[in-house]
GUPA-287461 format. One record per residue: x, y, z of N, C-alpha, C in turn; residue in one letter; residue number from 1. Coordinates in pm, 1 decimal, padded with zeros to 6 digits. Layout:
BEGIN
+----------+----------+----------+----------+----------+----------+----------+----------+----------+------+-----+
:      nxx :      nyy :      nzz :     caxx :     cayy :     cazz :      cxx :      cyy :      czz : rest :  nr :
+----------+----------+----------+----------+----------+----------+----------+----------+----------+------+-----+
:        X :        Y :        Z :        X :        Y :        Z :        X :        Y :        Z :    a : NUM :
...
+----------+----------+----------+----------+----------+----------+----------+----------+----------+------+-----+
***
This chain:
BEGIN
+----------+----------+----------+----------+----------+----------+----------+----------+----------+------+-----+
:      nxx :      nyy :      nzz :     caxx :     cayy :     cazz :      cxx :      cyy :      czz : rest :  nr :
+----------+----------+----------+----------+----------+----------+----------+----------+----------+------+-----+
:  00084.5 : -00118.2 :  00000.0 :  00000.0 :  00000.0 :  00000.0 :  00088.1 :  00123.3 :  00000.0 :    x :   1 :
:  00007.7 :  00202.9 : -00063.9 :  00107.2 :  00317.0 : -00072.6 :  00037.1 :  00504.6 : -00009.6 :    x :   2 :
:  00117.8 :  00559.8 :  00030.2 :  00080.5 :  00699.8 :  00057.8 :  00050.6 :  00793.2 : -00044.3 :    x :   3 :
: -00016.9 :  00885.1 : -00058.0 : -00053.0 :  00965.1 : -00126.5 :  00107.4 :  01019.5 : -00199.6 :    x :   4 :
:  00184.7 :  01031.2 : -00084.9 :  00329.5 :  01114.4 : -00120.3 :  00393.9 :  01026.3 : -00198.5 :    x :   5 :
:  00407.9 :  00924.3 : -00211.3 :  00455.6 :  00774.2 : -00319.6 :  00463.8 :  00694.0 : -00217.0 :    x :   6 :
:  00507.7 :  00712.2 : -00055.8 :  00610.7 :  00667.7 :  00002.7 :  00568.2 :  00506.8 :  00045.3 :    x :   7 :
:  00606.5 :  00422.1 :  00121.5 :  00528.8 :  00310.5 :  00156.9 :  00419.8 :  00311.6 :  00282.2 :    x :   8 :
:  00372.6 :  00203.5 :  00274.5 :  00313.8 :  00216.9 :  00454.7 :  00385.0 :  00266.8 :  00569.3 :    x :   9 :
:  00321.6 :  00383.9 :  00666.5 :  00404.1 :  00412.6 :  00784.3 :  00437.9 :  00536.8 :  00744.2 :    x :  10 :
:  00470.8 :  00581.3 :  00640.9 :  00552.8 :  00770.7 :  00620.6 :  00454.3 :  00833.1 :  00692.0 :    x :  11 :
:  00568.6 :  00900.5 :  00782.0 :  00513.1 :  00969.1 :  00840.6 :  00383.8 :  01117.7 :  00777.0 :    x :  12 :
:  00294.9 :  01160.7 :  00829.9 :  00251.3 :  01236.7 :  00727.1 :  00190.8 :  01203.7 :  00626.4 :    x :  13 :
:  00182.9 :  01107.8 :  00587.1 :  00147.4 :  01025.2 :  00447.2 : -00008.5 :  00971.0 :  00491.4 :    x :  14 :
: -00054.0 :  00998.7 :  00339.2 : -00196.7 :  00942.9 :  00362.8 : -00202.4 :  00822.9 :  00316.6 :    x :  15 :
: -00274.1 :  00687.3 :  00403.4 : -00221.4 :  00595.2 :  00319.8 : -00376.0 :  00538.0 :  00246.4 :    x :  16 :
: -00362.6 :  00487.0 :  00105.9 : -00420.0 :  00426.1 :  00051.7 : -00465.4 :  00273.2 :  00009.7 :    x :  17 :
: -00574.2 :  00259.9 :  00098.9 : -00623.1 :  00086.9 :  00094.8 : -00699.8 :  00055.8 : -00041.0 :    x :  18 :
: -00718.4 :  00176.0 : -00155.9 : -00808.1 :  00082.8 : -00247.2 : -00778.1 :  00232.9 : -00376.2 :    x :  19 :
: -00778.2 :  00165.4 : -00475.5 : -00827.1 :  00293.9 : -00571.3 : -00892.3 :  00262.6 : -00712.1 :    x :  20 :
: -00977.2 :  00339.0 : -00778.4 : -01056.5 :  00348.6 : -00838.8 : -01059.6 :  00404.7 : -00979.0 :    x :  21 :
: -01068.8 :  00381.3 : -01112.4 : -01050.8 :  00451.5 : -01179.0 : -01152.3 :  00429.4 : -01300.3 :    x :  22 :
: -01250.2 :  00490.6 : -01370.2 : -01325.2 :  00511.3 : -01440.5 : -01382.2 :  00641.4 : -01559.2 :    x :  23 :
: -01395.5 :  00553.4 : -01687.2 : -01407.3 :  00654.1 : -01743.4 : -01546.8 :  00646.8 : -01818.1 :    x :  24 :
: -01620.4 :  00696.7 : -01857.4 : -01743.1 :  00716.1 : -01926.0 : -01750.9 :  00826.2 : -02062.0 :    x :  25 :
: -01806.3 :  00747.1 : -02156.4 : -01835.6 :  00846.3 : -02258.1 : -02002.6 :  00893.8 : -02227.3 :    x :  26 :
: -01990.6 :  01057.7 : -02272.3 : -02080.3 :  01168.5 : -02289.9 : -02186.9 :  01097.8 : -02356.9 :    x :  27 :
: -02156.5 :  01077.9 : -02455.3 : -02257.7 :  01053.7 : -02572.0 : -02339.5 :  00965.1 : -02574.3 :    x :  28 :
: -02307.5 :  00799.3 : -02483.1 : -02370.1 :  00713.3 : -02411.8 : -02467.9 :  00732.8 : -02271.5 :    x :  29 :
: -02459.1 :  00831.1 : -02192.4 : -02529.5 :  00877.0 : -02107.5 : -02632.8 :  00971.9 : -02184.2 :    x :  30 :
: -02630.9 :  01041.6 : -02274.6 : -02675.0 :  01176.8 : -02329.5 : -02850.1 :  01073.9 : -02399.3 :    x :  31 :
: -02765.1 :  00958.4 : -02468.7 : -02856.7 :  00847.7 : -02516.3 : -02937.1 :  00753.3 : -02431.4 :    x :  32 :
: -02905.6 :  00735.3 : -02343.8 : -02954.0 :  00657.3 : -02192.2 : -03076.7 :  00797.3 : -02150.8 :    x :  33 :
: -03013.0 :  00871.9 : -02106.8 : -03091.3 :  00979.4 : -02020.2 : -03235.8 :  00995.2 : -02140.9 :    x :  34 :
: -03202.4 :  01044.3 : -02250.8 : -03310.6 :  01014.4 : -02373.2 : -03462.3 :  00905.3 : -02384.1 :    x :  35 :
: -03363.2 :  00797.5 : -02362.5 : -03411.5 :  00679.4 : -02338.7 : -03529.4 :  00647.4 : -02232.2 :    x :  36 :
: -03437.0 :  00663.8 : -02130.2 : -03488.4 :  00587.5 : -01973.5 : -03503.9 :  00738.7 : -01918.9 :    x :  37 :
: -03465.2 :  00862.0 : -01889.4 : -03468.4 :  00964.6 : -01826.1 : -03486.5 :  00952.4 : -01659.1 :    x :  38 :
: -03559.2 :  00974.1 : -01569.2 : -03575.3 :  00979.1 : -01447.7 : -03591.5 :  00853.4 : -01413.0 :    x :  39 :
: -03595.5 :  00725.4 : -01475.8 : -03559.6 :  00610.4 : -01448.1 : -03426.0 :  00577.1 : -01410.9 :    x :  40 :
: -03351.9 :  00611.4 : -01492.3 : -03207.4 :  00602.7 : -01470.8 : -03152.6 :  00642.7 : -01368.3 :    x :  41 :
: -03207.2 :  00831.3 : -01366.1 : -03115.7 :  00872.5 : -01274.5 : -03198.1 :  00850.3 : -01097.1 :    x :  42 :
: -03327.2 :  00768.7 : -01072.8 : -03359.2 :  00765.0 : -00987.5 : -03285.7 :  00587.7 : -00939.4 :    x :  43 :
: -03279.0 :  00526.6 : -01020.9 : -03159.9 :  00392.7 : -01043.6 : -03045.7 :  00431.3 : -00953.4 :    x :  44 :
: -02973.4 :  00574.6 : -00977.2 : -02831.8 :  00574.9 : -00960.1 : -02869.5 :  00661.8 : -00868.4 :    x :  45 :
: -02913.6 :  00739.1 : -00838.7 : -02900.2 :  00857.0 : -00736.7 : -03039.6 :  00869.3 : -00660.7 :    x :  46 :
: -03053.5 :  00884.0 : -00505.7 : -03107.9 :  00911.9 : -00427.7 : -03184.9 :  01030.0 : -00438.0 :    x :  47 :
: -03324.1 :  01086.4 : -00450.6 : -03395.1 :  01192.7 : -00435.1 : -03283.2 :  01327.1 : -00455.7 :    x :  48 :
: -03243.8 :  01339.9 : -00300.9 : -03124.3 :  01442.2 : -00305.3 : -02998.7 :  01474.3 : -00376.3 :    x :  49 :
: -02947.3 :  01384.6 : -00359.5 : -02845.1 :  01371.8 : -00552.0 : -02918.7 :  01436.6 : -00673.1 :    x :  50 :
: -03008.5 :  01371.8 : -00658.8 : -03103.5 :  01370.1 : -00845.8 : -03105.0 :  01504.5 : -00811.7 :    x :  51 :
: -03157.2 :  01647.0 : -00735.5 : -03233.1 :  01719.2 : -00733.2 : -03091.0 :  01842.9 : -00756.2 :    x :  52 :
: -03016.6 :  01784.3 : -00720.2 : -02910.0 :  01868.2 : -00779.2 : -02831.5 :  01904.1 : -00897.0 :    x :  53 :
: -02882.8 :  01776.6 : -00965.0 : -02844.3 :  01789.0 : -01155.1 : -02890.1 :  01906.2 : -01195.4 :    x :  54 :
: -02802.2 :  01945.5 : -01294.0 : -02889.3 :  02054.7 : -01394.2 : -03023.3 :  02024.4 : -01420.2 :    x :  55 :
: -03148.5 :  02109.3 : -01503.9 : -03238.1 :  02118.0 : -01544.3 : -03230.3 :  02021.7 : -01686.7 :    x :  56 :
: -03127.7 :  02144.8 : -01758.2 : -03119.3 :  02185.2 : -01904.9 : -03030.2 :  02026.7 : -01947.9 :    x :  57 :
: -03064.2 :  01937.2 : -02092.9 : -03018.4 :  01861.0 : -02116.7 : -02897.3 :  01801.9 : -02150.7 :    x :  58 :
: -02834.7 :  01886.6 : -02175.9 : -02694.8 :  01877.0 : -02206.4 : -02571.5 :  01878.2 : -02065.7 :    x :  59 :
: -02631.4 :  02017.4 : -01970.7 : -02574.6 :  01996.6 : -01827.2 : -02623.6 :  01891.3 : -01760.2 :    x :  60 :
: -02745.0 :  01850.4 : -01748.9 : -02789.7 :  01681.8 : -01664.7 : -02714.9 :  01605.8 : -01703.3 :    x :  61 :
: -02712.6 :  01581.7 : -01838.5 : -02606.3 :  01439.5 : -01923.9 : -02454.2 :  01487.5 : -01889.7 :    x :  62 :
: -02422.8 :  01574.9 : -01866.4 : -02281.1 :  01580.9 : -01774.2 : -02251.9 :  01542.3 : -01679.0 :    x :  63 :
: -02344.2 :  01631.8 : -01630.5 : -02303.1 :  01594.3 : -01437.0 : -02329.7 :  01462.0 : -01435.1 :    x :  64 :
: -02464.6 :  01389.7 : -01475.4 : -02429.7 :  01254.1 : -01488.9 : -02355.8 :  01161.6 : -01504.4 :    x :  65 :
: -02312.7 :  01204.3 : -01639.8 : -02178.5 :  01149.1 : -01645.3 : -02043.1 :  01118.0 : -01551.1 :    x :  66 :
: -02026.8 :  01251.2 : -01483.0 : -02004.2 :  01269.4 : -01392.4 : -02015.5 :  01198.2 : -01278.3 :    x :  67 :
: -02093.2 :  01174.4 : -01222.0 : -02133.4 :  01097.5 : -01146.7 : -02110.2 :  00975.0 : -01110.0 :    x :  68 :
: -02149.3 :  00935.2 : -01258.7 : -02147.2 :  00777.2 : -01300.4 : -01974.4 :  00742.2 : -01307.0 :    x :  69 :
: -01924.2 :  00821.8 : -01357.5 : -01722.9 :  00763.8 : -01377.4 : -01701.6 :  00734.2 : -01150.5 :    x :  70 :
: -01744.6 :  00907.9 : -01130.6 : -01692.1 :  00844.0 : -00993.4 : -01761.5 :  00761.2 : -00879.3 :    x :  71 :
: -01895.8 :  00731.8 : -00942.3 : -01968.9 :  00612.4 : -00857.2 : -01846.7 :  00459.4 : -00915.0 :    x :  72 :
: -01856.9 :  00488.2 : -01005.7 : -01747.4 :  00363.4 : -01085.4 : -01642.8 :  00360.1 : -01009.7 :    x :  73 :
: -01583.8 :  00424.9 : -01028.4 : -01454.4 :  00423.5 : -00951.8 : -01496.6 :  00416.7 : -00824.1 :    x :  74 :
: -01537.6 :  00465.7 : -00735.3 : -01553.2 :  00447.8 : -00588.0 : -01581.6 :  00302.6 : -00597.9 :    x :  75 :
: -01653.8 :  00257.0 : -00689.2 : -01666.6 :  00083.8 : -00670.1 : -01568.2 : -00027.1 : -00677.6 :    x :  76 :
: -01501.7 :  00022.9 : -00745.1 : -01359.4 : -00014.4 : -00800.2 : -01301.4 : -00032.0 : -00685.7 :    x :  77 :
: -01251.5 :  00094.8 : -00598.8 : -01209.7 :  00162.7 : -00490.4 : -01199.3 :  00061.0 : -00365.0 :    x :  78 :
: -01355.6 :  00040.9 : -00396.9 : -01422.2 : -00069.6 : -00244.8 : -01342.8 : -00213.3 : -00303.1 :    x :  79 :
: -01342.6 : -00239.7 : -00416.5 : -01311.4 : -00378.9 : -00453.0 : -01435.1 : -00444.6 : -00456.1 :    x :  80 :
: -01587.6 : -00407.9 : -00476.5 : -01661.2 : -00484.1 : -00478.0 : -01723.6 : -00467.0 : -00570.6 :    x :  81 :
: -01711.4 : -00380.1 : -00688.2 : -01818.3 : -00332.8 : -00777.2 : -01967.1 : -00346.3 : -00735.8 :    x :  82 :
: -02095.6 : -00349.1 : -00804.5 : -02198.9 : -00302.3 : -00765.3 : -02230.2 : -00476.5 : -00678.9 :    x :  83 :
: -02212.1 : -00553.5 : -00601.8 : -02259.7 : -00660.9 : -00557.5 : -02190.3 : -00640.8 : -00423.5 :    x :  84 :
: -02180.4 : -00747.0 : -00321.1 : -02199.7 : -00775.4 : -00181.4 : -02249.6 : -00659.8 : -00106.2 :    x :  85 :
: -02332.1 : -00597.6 : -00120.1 : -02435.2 : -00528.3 : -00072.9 : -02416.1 : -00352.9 : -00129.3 :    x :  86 :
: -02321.9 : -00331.4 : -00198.0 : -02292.3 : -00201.6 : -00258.8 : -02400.6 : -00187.8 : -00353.5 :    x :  87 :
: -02492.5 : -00067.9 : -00302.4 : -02583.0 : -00021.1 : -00422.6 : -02544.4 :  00139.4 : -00434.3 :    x :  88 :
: -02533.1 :  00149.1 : -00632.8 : -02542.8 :  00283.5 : -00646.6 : -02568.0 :  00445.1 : -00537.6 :    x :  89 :
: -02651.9 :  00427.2 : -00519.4 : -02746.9 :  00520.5 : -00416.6 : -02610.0 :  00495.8 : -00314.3 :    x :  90 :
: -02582.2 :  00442.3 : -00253.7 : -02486.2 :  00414.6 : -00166.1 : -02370.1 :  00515.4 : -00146.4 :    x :  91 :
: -02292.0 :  00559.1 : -00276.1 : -02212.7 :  00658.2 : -00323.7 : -02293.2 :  00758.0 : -00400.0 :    x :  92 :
: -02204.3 :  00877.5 : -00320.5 : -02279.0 :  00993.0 : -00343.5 : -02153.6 :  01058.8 : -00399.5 :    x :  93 :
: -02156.8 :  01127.5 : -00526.0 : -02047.2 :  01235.7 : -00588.5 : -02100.1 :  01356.3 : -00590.8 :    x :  94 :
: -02007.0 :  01484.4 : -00597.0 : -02043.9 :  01570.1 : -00597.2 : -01926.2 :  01624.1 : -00667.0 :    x :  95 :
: -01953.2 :  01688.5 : -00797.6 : -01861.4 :  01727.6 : -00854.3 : -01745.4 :  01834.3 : -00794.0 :    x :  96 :
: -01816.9 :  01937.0 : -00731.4 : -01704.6 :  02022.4 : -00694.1 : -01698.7 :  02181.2 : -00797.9 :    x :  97 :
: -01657.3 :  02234.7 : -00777.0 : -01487.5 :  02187.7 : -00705.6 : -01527.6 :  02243.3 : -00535.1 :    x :  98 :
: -01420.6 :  02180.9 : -00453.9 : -01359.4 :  02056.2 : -00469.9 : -01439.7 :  01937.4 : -00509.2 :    x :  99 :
: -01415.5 :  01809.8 : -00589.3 : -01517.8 :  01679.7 : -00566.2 : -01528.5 :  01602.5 : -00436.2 :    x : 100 :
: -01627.0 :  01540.7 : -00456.6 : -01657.6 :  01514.4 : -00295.5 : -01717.0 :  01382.9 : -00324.9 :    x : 101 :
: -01708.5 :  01278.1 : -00274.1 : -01720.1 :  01116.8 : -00300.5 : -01760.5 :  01089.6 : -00155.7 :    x : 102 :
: -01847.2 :  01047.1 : -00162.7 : -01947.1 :  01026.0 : -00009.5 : -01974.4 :  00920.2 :  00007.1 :    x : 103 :
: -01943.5 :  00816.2 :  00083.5 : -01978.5 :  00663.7 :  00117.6 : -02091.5 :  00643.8 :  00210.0 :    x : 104 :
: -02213.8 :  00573.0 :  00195.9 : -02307.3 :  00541.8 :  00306.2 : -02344.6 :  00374.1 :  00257.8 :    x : 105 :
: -02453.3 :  00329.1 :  00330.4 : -02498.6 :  00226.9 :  00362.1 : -02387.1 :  00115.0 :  00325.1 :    x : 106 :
: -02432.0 :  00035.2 :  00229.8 : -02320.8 : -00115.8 :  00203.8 : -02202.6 : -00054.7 :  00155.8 :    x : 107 :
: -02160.8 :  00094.0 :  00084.1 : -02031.5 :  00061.5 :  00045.7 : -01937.5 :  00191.8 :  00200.5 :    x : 108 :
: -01992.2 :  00188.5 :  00250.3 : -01931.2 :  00273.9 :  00359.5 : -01924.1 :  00126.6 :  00453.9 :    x : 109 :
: -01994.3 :  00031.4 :  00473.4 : -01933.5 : -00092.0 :  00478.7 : -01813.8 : -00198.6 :  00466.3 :    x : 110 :
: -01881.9 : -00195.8 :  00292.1 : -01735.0 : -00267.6 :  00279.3 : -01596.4 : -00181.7 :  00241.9 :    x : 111 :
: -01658.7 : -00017.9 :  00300.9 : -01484.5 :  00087.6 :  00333.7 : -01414.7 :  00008.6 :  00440.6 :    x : 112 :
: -01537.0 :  00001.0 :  00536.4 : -01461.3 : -00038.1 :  00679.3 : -01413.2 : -00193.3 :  00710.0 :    x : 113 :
: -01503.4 : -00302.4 :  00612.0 : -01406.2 : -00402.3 :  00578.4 : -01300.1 : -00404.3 :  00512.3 :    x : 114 :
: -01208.2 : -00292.1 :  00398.8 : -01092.8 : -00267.7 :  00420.1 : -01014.1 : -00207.6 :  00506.6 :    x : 115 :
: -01076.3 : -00158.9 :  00633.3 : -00966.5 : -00122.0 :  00678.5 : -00970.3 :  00054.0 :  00681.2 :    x : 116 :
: -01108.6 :  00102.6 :  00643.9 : -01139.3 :  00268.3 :  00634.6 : -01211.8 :  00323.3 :  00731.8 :    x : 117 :
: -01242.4 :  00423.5 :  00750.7 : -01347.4 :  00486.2 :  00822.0 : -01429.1 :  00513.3 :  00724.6 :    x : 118 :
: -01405.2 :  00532.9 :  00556.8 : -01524.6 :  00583.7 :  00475.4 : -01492.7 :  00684.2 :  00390.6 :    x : 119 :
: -01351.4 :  00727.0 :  00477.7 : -01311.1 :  00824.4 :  00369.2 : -01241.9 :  00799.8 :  00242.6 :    x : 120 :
: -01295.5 :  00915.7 :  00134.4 : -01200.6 :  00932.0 :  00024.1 : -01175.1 :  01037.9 : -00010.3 :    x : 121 :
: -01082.5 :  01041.2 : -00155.7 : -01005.5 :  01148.6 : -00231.9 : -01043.6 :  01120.8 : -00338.8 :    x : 122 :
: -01153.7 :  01237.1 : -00391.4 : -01205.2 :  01189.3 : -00517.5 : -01190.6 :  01312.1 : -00633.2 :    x : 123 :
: -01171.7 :  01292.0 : -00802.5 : -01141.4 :  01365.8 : -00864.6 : -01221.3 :  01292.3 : -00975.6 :    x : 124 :
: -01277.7 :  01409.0 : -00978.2 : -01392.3 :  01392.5 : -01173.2 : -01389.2 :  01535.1 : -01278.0 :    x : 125 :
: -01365.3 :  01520.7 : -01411.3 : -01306.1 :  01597.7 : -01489.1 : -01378.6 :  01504.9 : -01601.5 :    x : 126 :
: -01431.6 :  01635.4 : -01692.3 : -01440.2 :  01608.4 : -01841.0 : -01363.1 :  01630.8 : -01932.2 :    x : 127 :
: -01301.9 :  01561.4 : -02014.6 : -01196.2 :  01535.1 : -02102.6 : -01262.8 :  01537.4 : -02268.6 :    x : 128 :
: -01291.1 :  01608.5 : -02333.5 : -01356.9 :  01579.0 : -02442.7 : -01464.7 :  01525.2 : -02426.9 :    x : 129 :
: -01493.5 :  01426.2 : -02516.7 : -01624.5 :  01367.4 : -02500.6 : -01630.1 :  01228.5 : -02367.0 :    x : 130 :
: -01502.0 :  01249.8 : -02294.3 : -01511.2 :  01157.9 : -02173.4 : -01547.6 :  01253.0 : -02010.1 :    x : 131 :
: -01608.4 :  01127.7 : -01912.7 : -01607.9 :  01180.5 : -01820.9 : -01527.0 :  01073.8 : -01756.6 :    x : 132 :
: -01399.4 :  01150.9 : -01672.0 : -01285.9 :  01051.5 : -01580.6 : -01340.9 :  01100.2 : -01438.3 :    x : 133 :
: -01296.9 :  00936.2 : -01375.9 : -01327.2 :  00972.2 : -01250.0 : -01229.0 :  00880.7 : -01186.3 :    x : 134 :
: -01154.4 :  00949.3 : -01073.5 : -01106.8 :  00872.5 : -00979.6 : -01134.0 :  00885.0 : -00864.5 :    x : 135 :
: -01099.9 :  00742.3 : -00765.7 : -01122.6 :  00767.8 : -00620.3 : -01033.8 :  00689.7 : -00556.7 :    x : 136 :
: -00960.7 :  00747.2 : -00430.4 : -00918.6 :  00680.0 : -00323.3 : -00953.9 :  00655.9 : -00196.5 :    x : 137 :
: -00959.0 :  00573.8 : -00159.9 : -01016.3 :  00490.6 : -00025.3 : -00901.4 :  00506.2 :  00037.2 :    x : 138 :
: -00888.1 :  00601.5 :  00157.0 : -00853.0 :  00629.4 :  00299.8 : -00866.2 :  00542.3 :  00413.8 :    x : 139 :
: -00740.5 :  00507.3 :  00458.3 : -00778.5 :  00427.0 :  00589.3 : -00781.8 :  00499.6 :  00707.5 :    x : 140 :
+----------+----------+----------+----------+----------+----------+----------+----------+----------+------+-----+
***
């Protein structure tokens, strides 16, 4: 395991990292989903309060979504459990930012603390062209 600073387990100062996450999503596949399924989807992935914070307008919803979706991914990644042993969507909460903000509750704030976390992370989401990247680190 390693510290945020490179260093190994134990540096002093060093944040150390039990899990990490990395995900990317294309725009244009959410933009077509949201089309599709609309408030199905995003009531699928996000909790009342999440949802109510997306943009209105169609093009900003299918972002932040996007959004969303890379660093719910990655936070799953993160846990090592992807969406199964009790990790549901709704579970992880992103918030783009700035700063981003990656929020763990029910099963995957769980299986944080079966690695070895309190729940915390270090999370970063950025649109890249027609991608949305997301990473996350799991804090012990």
């Amino acid at each position: 395991m390693l510290s945020s600073d490179g260093g190994s387990d134990g540096v002093p100062g060093g944040v150390l990292v039990v899990g990490l996450g990395i995900d990317i999503v294309e725009l244009e596949r959410v933009e077509r989903s949201l089309e599709r399924w609309g408030g199905r989807l995003v009531a699928k992935l996000m909790d009342p309060e999440e949802a109510a914070l997306l943009p209105k307008d169609a093009p900003g919803r299918a972002r932040a979504l996007a959004l969303a979706i890379a660093g719910k991914e990655a936070a799953s990644k993160a846990l090592g459990t992807g969406w199964s042993r009790g990790v549901r969507w709704r579970d992880v909460v992103v918030t783009a930012g700035p700063p981003t903000s990656v929020r763990l509750a029910g099963g995957a704030l769980a299986a944080a603390r079966r690695q070895g976390s309190r729940g915390e992370t270090r999370g970063f989401v950025e649109l890249r062209g027609p991608l949305a990247v997301g990473e996350v680190r799991l804090i012990a």
